[in-house]
Backbone bond lengths (Angstrom), bond angles and torsions (degrees), N, CA, C in turn:
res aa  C-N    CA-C-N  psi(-1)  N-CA   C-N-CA  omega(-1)  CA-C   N-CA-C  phi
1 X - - - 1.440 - - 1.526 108.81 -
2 X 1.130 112.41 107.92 1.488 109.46 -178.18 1.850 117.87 -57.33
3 X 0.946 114.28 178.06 1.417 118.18 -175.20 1.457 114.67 -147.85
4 X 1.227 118.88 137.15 1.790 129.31 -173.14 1.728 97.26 -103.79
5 X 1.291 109.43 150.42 1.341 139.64 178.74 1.498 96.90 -73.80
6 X 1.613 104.82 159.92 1.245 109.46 175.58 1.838 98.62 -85.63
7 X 1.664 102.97 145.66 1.377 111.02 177.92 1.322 120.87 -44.86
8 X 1.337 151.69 134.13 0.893 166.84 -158.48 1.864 107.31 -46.33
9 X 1.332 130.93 100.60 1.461 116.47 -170.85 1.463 108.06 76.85
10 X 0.943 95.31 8.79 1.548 80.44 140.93 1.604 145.57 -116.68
11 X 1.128 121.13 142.59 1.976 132.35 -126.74 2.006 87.99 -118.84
12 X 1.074 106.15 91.60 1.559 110.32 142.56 1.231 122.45 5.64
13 X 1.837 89.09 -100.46 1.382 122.01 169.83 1.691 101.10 -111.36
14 X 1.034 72.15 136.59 2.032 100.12 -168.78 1.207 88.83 -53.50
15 X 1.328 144.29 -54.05 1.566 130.01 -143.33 1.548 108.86 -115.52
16 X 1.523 94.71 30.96 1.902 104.23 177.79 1.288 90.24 -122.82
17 X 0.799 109.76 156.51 2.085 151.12 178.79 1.700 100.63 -143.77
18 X 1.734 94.24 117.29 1.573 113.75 162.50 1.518 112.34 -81.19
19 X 1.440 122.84 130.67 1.507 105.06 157.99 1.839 96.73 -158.89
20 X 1.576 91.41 -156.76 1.404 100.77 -173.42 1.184 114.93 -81.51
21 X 1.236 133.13 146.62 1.607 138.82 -176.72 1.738 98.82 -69.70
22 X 0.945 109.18 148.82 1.454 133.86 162.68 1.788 131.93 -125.57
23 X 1.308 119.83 120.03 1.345 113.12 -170.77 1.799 109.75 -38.11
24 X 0.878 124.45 -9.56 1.655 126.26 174.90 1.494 98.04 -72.23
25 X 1.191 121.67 -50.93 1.835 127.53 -162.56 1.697 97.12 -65.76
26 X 1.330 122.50 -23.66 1.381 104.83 -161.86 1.685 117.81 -75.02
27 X 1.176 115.23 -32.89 1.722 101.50 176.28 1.661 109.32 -53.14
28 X 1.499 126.11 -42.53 1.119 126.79 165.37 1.747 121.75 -48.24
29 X 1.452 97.68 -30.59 1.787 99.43 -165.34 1.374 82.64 -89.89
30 X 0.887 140.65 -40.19 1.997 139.48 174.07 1.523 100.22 -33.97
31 X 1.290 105.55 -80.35 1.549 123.98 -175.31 2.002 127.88 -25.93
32 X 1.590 77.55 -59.07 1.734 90.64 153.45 1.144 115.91 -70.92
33 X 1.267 125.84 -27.02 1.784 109.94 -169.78 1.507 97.65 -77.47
34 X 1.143 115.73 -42.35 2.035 133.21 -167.18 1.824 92.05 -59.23
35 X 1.490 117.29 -44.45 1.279 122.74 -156.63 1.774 92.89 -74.06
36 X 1.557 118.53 -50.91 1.051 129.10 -166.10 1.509 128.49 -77.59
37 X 1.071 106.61 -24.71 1.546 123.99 177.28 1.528 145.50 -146.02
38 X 1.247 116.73 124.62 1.670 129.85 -173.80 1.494 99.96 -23.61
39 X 1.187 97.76 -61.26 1.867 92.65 -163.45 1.987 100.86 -126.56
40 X 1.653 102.37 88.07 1.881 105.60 179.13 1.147 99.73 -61.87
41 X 1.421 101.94 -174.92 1.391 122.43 139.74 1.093 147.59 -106.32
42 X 0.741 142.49 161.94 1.761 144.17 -126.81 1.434 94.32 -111.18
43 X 1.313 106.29 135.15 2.105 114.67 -166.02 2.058 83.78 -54.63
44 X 1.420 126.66 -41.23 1.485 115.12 -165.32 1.477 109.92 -60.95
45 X 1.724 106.88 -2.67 1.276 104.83 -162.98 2.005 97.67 -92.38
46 X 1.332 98.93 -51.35 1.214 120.60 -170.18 1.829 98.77 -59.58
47 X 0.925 123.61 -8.87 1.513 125.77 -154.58 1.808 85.62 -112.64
48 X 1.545 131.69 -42.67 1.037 130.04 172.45 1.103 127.06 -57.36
49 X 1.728 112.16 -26.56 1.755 116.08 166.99 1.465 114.98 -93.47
50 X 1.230 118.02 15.63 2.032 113.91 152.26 1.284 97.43 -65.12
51 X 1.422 92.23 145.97 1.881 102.82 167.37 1.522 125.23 27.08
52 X 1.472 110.86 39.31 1.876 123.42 -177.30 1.618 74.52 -78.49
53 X 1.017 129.71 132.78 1.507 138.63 128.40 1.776 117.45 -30.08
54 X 1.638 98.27 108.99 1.317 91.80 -171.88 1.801 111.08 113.23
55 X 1.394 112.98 -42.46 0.892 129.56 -161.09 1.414 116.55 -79.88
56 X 1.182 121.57 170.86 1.939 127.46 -174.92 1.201 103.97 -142.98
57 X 1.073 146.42 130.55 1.582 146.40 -174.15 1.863 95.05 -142.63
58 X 1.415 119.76 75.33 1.653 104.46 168.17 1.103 124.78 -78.56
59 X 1.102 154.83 176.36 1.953 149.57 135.13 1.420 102.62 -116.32
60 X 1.515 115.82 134.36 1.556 99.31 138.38 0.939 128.75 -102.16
61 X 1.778 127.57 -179.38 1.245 118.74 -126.43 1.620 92.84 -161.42
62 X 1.363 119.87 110.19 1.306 108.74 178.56 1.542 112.13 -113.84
63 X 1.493 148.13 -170.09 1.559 127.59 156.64 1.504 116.34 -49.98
64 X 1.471 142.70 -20.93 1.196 128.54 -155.21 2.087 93.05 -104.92
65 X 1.362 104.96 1.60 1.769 93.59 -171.05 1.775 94.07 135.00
66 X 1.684 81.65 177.06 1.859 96.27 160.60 0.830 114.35 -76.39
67 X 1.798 115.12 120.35 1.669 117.24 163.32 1.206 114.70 -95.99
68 X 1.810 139.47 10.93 1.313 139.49 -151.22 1.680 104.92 174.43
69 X 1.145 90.79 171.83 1.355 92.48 -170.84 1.867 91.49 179.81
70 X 1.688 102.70 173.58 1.364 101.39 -170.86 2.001 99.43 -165.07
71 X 0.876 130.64 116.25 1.755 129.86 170.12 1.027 105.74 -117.18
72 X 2.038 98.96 127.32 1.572 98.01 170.97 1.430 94.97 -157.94
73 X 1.192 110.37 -177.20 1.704 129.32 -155.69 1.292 119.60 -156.86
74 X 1.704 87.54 138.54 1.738 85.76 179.83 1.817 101.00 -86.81
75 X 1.109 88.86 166.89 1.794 98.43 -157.11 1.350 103.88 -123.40
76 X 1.983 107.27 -38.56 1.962 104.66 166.39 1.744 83.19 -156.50
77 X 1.347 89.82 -166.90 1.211 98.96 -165.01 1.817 117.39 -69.89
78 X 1.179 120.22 10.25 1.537 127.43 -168.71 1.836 113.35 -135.74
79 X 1.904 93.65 -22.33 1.682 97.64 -155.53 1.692 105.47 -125.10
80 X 0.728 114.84 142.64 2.147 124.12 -177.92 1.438 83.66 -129.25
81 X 1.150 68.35 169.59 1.907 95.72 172.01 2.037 108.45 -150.60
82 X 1.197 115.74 145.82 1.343 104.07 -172.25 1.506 85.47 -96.05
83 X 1.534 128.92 129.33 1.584 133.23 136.45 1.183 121.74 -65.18
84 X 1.306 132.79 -9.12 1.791 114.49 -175.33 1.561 101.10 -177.93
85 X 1.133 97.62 122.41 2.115 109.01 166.47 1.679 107.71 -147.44
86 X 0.850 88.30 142.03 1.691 108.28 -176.55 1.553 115.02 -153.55
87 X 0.892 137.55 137.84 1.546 153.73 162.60 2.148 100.65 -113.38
88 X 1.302 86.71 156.45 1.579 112.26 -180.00 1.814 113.05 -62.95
89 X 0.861 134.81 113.81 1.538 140.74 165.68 1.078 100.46 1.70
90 X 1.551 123.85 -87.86 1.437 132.16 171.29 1.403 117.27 -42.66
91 X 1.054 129.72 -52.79 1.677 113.90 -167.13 1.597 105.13 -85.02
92 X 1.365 133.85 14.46 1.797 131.52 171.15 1.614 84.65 -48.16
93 X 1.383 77.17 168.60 1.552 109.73 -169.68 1.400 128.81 6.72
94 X 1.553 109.47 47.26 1.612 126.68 158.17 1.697 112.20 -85.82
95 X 1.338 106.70 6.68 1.722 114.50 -164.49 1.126 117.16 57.87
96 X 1.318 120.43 43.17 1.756 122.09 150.23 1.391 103.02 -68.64
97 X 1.120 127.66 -86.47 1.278 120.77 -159.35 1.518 113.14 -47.83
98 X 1.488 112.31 -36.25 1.772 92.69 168.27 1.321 111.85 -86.19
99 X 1.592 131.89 22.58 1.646 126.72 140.22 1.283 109.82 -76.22
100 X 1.369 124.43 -31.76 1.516 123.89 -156.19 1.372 97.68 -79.41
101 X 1.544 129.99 -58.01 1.631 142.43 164.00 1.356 97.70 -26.30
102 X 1.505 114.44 -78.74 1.412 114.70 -168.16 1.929 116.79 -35.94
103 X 1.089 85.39 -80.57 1.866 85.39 165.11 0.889 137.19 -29.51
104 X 1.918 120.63 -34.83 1.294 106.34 157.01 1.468 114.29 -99.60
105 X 1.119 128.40 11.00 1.278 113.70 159.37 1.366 109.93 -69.52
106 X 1.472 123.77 -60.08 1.559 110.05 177.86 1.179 133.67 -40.66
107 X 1.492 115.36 -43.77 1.241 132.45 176.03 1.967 114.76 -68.26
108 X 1.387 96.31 -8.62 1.688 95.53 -176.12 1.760 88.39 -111.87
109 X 0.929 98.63 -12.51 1.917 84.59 -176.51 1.721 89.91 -88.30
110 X 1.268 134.51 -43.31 1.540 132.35 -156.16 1.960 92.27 -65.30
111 X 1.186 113.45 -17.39 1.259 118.66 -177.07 1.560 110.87 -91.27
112 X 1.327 112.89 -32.41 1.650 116.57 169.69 1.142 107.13 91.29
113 X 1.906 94.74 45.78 1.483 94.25 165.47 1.793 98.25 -116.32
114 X 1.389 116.72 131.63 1.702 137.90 174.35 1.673 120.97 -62.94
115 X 1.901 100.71 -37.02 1.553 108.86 -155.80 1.125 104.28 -108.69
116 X 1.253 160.37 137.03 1.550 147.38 141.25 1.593 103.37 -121.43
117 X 1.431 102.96 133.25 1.420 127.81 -176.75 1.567 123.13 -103.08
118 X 1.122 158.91 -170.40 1.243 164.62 145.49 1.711 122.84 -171.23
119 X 1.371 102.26 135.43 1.874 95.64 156.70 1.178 127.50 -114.32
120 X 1.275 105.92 168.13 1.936 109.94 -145.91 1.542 85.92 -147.49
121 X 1.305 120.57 141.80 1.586 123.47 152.14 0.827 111.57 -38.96
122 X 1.634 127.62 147.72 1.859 118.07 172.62 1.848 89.69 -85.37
123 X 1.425 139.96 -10.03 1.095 97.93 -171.16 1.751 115.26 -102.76
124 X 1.287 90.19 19.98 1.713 108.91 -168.30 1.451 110.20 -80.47
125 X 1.409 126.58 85.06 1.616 107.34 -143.40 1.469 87.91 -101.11
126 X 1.032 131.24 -39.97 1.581 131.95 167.45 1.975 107.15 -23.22
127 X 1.287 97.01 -71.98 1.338 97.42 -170.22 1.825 125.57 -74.98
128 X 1.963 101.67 -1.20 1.233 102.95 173.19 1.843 109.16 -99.92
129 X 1.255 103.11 10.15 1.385 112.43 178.72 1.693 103.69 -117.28
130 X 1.319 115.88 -19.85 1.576 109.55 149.15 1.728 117.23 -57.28
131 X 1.762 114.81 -50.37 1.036 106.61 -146.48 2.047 81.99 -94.56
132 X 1.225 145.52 -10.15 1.015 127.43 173.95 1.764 106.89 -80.42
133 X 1.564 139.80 -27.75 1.032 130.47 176.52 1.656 106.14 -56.41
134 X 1.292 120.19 -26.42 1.229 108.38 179.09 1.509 136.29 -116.68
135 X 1.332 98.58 47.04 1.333 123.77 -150.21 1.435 148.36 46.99
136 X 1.275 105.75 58.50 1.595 116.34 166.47 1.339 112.18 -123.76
137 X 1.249 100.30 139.08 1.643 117.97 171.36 1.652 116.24 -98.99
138 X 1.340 90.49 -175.55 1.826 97.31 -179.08 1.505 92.61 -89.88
139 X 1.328 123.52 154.85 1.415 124.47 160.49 1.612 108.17 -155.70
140 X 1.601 112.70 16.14 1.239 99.50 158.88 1.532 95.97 176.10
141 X 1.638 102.67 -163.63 1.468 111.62 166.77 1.690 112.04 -146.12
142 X 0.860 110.65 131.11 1.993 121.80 161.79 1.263 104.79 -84.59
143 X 0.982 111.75 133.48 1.323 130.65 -174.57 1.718 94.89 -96.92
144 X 1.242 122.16 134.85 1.788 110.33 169.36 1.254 111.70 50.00
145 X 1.058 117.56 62.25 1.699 108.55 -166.02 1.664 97.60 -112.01
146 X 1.423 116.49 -30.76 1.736 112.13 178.51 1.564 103.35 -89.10
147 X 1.448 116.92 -167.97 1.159 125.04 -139.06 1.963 89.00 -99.39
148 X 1.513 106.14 -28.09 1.550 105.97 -175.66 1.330 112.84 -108.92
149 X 1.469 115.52 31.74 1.358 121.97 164.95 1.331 108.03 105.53
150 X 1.448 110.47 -32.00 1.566 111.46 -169.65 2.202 122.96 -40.35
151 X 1.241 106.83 143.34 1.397 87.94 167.76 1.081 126.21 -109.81
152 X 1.515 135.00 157.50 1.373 147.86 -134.83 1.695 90.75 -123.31
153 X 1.691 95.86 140.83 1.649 86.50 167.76 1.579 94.06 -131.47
154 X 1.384 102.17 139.30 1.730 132.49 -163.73 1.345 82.70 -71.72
155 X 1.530 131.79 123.70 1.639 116.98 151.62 1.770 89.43 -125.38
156 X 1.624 112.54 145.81 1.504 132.46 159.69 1.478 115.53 -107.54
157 X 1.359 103.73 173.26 1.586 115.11 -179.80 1.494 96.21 -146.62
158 X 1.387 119.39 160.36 1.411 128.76 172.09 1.594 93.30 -118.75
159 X 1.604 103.12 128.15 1.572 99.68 166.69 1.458 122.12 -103.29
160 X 1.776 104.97 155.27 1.551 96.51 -157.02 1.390 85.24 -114.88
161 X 1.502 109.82 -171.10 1.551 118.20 -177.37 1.543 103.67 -57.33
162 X 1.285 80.23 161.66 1.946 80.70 -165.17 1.765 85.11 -91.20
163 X 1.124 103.18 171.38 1.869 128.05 174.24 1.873 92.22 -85.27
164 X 1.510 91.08 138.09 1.667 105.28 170.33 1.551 136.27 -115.35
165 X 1.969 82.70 14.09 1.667 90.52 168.56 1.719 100.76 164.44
């Protein structure tokens, strides 16, 4: 079932702003990653997806700093895949991360891409019930796919025309 972007300006959470990452945002985008996950990535990592050709680097952005952030990539000429989203401990489920999705879905459809993919722990049920409210399904499994054996389950989405107001 394909899925439409949120209309253009439109705010989640009222006091977040989506945009492009900037080498300034990254000690912050570190912080969440360190806060959020067994094995981050390394600020040299986060600093390698500014301006990668291909690439998407968002943050959001509320008055107190970055609470979120999101990296993803086009992969061919139709399909991305998101590598990395995280929001802050405290701000889960204020709908950052489904602002952060949204944004790049628009921004990957204005490019004429249809497919976006991602993997998720299968036992991460929080974040596979984030990424199914907004259209992704299961479409597979990795076997050993993280760094401590864990396995990854492949979910995609097909995106549809975006909404124009």
């Amino acid at each position: 079932m394909p899925v439409s972007d949120l209309s253009e300006g439109t705010v989640v959470d009222p006091g977040c702003v989506v945009r492009e990452a900037a080498e300034d945002d990254l000690a912050a985008v570190t912080a969440i990653e360190s806060e959020c996950f067994a094995f981050p990535w390394s600020y040299r990592g986060f600093r390698a997806e500014i301006g990668t050709s291909g690439g998407m680097f968002l943050v959001a952005q509320d008055p107190t700093g970055i609470v979120g952030y999101l990296c993803g990539q086009t992969v061919s000429l139709q399909a991305a895949c998101i590598n990395n989203i995280a929001v802050r401990t405290e701000r889960r489920r204020s709908g950052i991360a489904t602002q952060l999705i949204h944004a790049a879905f628009g921004r990957w459809r204005a490019a004429g891409v249809t497919r976006v993919s991602l993997e998720v722990r299968t036992h991460n049920t929080a974040a596979i019930a984030l990424y199914r409210a907004n259209g992704f399904v299961p479409a597979g499994t990795r076997r050993s796919f993280y760094p401590d054996g864990a396995d990854a389950l492949v979910m995609t989405t097909e995106l549809g025309p975006g909404r124009t107001g």
